[in-house]
C-alpha beads as a LAMMPS data file, in Angstrom:
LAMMPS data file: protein, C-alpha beads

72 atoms
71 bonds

1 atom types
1 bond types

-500.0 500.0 xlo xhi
-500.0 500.0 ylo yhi
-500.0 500.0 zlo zhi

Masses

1 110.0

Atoms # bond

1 1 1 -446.739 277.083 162.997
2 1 1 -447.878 276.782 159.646
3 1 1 -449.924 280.066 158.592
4 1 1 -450.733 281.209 154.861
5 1 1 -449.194 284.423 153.831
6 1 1 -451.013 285.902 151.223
7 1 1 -449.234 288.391 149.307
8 1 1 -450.526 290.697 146.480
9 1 1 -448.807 292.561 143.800
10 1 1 -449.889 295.394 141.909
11 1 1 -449.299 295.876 138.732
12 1 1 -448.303 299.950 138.173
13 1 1 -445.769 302.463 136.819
14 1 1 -444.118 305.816 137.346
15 1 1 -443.189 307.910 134.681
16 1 1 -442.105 311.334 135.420
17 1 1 -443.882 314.136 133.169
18 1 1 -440.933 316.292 132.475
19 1 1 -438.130 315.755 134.961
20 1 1 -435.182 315.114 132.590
21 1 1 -436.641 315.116 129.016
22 1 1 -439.512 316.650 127.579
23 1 1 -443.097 315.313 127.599
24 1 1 -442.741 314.049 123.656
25 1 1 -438.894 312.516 124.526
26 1 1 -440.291 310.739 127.316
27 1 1 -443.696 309.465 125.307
28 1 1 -441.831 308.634 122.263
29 1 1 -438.427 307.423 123.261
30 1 1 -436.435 310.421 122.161
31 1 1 -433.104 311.585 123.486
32 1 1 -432.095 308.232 124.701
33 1 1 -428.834 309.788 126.348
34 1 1 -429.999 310.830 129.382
35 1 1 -432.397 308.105 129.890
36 1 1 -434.257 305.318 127.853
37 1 1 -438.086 305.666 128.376
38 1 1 -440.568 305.115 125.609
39 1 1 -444.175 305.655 127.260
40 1 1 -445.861 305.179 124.451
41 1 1 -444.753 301.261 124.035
42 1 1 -445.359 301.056 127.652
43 1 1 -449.060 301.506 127.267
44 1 1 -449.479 299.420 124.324
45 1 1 -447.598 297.073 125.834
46 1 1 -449.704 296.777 128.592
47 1 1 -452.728 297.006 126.956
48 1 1 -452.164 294.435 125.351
49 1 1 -451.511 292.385 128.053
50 1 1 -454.772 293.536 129.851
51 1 1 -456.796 292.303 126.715
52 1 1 -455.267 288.903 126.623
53 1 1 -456.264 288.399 130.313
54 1 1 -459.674 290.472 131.559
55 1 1 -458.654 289.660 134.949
56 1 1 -455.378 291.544 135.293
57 1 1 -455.443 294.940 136.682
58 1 1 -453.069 297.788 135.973
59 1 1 -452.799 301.189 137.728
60 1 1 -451.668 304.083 136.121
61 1 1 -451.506 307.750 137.085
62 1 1 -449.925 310.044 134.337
63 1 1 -452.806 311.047 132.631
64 1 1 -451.458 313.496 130.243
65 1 1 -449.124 310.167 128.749
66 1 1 -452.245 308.124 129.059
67 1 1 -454.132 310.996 126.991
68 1 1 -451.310 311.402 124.770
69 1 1 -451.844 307.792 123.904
70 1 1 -455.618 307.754 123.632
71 1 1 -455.561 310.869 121.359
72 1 1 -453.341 308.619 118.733

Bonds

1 1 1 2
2 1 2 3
3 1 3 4
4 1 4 5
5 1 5 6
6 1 6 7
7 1 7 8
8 1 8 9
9 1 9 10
10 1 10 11
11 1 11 12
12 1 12 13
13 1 13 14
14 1 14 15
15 1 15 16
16 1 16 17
17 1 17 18
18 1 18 19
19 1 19 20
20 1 20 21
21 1 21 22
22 1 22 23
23 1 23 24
24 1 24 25
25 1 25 26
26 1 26 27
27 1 27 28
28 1 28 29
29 1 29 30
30 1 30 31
31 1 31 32
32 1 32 33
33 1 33 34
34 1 34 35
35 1 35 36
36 1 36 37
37 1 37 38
38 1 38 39
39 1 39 40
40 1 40 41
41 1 41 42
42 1 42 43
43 1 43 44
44 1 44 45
45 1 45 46
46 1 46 47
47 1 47 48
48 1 48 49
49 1 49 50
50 1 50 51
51 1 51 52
52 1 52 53
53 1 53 54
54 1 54 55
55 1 55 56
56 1 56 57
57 1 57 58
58 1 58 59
59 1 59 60
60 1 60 61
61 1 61 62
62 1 62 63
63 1 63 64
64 1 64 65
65 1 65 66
66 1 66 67
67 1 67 68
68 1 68 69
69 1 69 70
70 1 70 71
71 1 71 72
């Protein structure tokens, strides 16, 4: 039987505030040796993304990375 599966993917991340580097070494990409993350390039990233495309959605939770970015 044919039957149309309809699958939908959201778009989201998980960044950890704090659980191996600090805040700052996680926004900005610092201390690289225990893990790369660079939050910061993350959001821009994705912003810019969102703006080329109003009909993409994009879920985020960390607020105090998303404020850390706003407040730039």
């Amino acid at each position: 039987m044919d039957k149309m599966l309809y699958v939908h993917f959201i778009a989201h991340t998980h960044d950890d505030v704090g659980w191996l580097k600090t805040v700052d070494e996680y926004y900005t990409g610092g201390d690289q040796s225990s893990q790369q993350a660079e939050v910061g390039m993350i959001i821009d990233t994705v912003i810019s993304e969102l703006e080329k495309d109003p009909k993409r959605k994009f879920t985020y939770v960390e607020m105090k990375f998303f404020s850390m970015w706003y407040d730039q």
